[in-house]
DRENPA-577106 format. One record per residue (C-alpha): residue in one letter; x, y, z. Coordinates in nm, 4 decimals. Layout:
REC  residu      east     north        up
REC       A         X         Y         Z
...
END
This chain:
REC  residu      east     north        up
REC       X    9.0089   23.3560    2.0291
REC       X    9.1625   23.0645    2.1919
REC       X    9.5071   23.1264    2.2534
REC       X    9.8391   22.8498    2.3391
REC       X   10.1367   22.9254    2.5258
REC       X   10.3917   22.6390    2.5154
REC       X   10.6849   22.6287    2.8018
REC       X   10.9615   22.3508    2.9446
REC       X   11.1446   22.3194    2.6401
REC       X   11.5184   22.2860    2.6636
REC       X   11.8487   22.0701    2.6168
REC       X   11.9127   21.7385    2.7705
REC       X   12.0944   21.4538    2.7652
REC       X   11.9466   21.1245    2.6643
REC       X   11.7772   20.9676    2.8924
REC       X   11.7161   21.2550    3.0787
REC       X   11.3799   21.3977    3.1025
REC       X   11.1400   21.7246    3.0267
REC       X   10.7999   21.8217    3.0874
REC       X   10.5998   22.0373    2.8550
REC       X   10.3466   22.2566    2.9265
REC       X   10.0740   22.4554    2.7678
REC       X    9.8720   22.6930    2.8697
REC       X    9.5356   22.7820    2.7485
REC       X    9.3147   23.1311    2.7337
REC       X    9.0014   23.2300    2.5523
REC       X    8.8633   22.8785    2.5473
REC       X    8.4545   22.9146    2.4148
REC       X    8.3967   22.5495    2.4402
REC       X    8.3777   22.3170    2.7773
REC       X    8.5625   22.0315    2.5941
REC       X    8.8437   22.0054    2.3330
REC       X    9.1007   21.7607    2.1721
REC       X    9.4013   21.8874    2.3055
REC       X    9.7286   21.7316    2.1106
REC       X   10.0718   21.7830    2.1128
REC       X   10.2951   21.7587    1.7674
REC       X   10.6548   21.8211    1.7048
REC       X   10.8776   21.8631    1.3594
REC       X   11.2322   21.8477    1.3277
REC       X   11.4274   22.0054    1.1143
REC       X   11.3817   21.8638    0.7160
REC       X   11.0811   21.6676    0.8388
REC       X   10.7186   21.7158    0.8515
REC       X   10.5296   21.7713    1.1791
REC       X   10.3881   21.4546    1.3173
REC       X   10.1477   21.3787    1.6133
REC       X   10.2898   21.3136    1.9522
REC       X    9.9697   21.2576    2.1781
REC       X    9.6398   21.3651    2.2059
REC       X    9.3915   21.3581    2.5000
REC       X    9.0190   21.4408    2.4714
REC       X    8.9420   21.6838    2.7622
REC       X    8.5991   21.5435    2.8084
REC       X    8.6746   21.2111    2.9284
REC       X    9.0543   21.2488    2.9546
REC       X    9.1339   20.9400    2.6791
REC       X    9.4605   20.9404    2.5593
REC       X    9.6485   20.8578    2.2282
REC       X   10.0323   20.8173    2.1286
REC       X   10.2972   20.7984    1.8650
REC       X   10.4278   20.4407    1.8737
REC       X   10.7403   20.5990    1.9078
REC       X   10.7330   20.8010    2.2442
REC       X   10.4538   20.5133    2.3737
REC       X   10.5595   20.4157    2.7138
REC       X   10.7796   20.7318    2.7584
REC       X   10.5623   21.0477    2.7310
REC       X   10.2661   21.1128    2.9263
REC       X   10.0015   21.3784    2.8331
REC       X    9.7541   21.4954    3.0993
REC       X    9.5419   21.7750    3.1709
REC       X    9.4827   21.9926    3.5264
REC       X    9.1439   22.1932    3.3991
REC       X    9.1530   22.4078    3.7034
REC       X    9.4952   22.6183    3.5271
REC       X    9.3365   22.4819    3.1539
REC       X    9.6748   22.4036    3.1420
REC       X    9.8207   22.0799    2.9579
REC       X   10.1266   21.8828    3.0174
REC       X   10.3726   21.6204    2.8328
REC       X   10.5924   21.4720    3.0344
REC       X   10.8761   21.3276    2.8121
REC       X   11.1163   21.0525    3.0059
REC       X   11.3886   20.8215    2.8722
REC       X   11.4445   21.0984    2.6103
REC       X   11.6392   21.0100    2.2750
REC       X   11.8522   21.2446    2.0492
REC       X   11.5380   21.1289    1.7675
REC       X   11.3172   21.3375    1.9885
REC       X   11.4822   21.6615    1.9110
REC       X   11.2070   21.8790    1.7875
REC       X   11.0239   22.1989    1.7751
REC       X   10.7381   22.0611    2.0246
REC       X   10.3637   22.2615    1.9359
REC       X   10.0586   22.2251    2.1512
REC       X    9.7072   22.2278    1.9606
REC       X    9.3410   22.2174    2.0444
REC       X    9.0548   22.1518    1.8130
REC       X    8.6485   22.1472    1.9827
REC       X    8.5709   21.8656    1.8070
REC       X    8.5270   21.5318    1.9493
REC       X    8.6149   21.3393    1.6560
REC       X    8.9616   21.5021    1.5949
REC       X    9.0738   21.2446    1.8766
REC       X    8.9186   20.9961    1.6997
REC       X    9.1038   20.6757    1.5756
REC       X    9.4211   20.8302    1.3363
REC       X    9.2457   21.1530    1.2811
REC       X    9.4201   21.3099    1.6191
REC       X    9.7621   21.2387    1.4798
REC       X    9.6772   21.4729    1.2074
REC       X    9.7671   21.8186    1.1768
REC       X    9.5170   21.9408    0.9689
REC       X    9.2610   21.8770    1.1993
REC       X    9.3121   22.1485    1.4835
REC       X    9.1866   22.4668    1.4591
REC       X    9.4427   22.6776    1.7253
REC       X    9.8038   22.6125    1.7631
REC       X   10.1162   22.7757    1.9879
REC       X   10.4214   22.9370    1.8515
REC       X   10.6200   22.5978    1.9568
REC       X   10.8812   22.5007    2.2191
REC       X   11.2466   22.3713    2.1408
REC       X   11.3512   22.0563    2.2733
REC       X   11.7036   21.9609    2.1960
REC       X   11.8211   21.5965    2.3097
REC       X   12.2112   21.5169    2.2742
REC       X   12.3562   21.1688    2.3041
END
């Protein structure tokens, strides 16, 4: 059972920045789409970046483009977001997700929530202007 621990949420001012983590156990495949997604409160959970493990290719929200980076150190099978310039609209619940599929990282389809398998419990990140 693959299982996602989350960690580096927090408060911060905008413009400030955090970096999110995830770790990863139980993995029974070499390669995965890894993703991160958030939801604020009264909204639904969107896609903040995805990277496919295999070759390391990356997508992004428009909206944190240019200010988050996601990467991946496969020695801890840990995965990162680092979030700069941060804006109050970035408050969130922040979730890490993996899915083994190739394709889930695939055009629009890795923005989409339906298409991991294995999600963490979330981490809070709380931007004030």
């Amino acid at each position: 059972q693959v299982h996602l621990v989350e960690s580096g949420g927090g408060s911060v001012q905008a413009g400030g920045s955090l970096r999110l983590s995830c770790a990863g156990s139980g993995y029974t495949r070499s390669t995965y789409c890894m993703g991160w997604f958030r939801q604020a409160p009264g909204k639904e959970r969107e896609g903040v970046a995805a990277i496919w493990t295999g070759s390391g290719s990356t997508n992004y929200a428009d909206s944190v483009s240019g200010r988050f980076t996601i990467s991946q150190d496969n020695g801890n099978n840990t995965m990162s977001l680092q979030m700069n310039t941060l804006k109050p609209e970035d408050t969130a619940m922040y979730y890490c997700a993996a899915d083994p599929r190739r394709l889930t990282c695939a055009d629009i389809r890795w923005s989409q929530d339906g298409n991991y398998l294995h999600w963490g419990q979330g981490t809070q990140v709380t931007v004030s202007s």
